[in-house]
C-alpha positions as CSV (number, residue, x, y, z in Angstrom):
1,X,-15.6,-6.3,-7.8
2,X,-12.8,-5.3,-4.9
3,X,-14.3,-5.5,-1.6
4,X,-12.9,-2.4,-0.7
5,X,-13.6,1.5,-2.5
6,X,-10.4,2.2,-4.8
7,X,-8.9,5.2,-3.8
8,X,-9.2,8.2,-6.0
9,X,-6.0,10.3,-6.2
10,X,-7.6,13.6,-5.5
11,X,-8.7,11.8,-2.2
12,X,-4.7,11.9,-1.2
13,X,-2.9,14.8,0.3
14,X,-1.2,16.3,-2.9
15,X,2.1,15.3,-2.1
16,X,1.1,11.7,-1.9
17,X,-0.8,11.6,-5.2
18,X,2.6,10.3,-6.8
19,X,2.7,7.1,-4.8
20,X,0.2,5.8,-7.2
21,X,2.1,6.2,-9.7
22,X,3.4,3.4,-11.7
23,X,7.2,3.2,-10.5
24,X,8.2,4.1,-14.2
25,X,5.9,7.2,-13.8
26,X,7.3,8.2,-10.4
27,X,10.9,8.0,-11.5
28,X,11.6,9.5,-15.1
29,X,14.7,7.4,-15.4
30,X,13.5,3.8,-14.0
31,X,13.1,1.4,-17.1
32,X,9.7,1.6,-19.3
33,X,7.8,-1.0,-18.4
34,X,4.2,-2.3,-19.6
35,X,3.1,-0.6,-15.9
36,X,4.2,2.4,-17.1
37,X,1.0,5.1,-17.8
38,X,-2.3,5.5,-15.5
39,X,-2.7,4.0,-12.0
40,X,-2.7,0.1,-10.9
41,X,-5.5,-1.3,-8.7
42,X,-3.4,-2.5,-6.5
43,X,-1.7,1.0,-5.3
44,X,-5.2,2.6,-5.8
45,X,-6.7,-0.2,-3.3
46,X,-3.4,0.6,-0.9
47,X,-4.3,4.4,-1.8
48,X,-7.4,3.7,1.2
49,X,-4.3,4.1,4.0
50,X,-1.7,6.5,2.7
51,X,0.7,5.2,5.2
52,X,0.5,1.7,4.5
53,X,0.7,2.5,0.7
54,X,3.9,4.8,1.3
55,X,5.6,2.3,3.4
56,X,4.5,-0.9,1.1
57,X,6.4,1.5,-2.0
58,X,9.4,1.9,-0.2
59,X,9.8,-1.7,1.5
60,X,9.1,-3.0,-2.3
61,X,11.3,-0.8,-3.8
62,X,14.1,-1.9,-1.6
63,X,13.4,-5.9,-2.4
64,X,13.0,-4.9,-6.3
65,X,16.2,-3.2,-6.2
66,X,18.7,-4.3,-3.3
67,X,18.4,-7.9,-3.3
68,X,21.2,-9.2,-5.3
69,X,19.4,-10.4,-8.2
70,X,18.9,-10.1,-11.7
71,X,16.1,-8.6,-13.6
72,X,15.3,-12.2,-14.8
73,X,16.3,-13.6,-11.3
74,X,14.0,-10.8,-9.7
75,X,11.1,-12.0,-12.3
76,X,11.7,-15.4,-11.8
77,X,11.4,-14.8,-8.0
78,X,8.1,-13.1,-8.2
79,X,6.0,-15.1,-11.1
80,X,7.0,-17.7,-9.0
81,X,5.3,-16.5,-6.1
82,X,2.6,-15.5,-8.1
83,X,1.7,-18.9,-9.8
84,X,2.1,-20.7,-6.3
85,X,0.2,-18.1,-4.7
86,X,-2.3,-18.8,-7.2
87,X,-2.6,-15.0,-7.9
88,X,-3.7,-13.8,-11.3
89,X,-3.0,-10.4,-10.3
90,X,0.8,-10.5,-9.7
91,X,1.1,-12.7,-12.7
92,X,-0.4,-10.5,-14.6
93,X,1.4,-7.8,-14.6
94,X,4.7,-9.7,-13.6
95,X,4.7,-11.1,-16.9
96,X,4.3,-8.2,-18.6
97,X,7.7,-6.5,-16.8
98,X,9.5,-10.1,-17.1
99,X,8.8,-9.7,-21.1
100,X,9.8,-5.9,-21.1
101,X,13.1,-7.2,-19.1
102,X,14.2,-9.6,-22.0
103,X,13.0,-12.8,-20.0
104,X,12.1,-15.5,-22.6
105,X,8.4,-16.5,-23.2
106,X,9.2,-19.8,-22.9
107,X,10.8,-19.3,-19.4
108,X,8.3,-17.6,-18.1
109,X,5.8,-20.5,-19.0
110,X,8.5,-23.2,-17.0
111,X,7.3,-21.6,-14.1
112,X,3.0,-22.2,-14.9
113,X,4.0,-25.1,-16.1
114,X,6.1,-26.3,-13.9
115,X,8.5,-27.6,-16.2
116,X,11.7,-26.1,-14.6
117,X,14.0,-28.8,-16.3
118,X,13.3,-26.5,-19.2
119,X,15.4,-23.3,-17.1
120,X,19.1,-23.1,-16.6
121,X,19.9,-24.7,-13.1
122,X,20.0,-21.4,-10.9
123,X,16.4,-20.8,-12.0
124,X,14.9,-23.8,-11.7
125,X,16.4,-24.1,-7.9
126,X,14.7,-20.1,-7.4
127,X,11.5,-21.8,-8.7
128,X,11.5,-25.2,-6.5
129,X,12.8,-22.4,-3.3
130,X,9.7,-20.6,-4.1
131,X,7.3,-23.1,-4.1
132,X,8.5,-24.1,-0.9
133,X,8.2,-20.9,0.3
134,X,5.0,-19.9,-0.3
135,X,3.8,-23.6,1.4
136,X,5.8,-22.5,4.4
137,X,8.0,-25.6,3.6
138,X,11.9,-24.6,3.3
139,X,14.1,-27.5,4.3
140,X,17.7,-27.7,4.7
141,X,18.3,-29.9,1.4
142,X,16.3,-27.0,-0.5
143,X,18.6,-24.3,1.1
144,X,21.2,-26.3,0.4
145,X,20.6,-26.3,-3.1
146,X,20.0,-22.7,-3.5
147,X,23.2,-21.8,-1.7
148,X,24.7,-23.6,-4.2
149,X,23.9,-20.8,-6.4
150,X,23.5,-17.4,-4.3
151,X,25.3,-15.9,-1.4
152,X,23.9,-15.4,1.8
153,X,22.9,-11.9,1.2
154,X,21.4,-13.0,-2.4
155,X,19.3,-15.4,-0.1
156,X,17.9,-13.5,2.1
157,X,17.1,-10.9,-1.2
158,X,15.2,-13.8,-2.5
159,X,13.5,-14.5,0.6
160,X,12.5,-10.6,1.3
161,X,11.4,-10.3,-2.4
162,X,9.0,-13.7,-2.1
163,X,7.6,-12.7,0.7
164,X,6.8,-9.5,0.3
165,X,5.1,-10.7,-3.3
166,X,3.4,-13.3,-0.7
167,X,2.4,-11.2,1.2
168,X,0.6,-8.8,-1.3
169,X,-1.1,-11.8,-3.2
170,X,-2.6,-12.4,0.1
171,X,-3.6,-8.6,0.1
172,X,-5.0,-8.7,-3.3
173,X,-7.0,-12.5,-3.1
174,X,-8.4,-11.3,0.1
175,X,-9.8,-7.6,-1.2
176,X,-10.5,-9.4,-4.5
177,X,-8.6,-6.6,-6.5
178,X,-9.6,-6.6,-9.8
179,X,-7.2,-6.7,-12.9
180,X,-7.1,-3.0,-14.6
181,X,-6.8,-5.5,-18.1
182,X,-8.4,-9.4,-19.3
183,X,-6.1,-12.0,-17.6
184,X,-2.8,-12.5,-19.5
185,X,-3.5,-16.2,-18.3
186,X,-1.4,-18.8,-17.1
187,X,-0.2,-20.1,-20.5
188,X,0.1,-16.2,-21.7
189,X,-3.2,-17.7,-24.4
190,X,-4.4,-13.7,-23.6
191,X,-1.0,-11.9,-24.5
């Protein structure tokens, strides 16, 4: 049980009801997703400080979509964060947009596996950048490696887009948000 009331949307001004709308609700042409239809926990628990929850949709909106990366890149980026994080939540429903986005099964496993020799090159470096991240842990050798493959601009898109996935797994482990579905699990045994 989340430690904090969801917000109900007639609770929000009417013209804020929308920001709890699944992105691919919002936005008539954004892709169809498995998000797509009825309201996640995790804007209805940001739904308590209309502000916060505006700003948090824009901010992520931005990282989602101006970072430089792919839609598998992008996914990579956040299951990543996710499985180091150790939050179910993100995973959860990461998953479920990776797989809408084309990403392999089996990639998506690499990452809870952590068998990144199984991903082309790029990806596993986003992976072992990711872990590192989320420990706080980013040496120059890992940067290195990562600017191997990305620009500068990329970079910092990767590093925006982890940490803001950081930052809400912290958000949802601490307010123990609750999954709207049963766990798709760490080996995808629920899917």
């Amino acid at each position: 049980m989340a430690r904090i009331r969801y917000a109900d949307p007639s609770e929000l001004p009417p013209e804020k009801r929308d920001l709890l709308d699944t992105l691919s609700d919002a936005d008539p042409e954004a892709r169809d997703h498995s998000l797509e239809g009825g309201t996640l926990n995790v804007y209805r628990t940001l739904g308590r400080n209309v502000d916060v929850l505006e700003g948090f949709r824009e901010y992520g909106g931005v990282v989602w979509e101006a970072g430089g990366l792919s839609a598998h890149e992008r996914e990579t980026v956040i299951l990543s964060t996710a499985y180091y994080a150790e939050t179910a939540y993100e995973w959860h429903q990461h998953v479920r947009v990776a797989l809408d986005e084309g990403m392999d099964p089996e990639a998506i496993l690499a990452i809870s596996r952590e068998e990144t020799d199984r991903l082309p090159a790029d990806r596993a470096t986003l992976v072992a950048y990711v872990e590192r991240f989320v420990e706080g842990d980013v040496d120059d050798d890992l940067h290195e490696q990562v600017a191997a493959h990305y620009d500068e601009e990329t970079i910092l898109g990767v590093n925006a887009l982890a940490g803001c996935y950081l930052g809400l797994a912290r958000l949802l482990q601490a307010l123990d948000v609750d999954l709207e579905q049963e766990f798709v699990g760490w080996d995808l045994e629920n899917l």
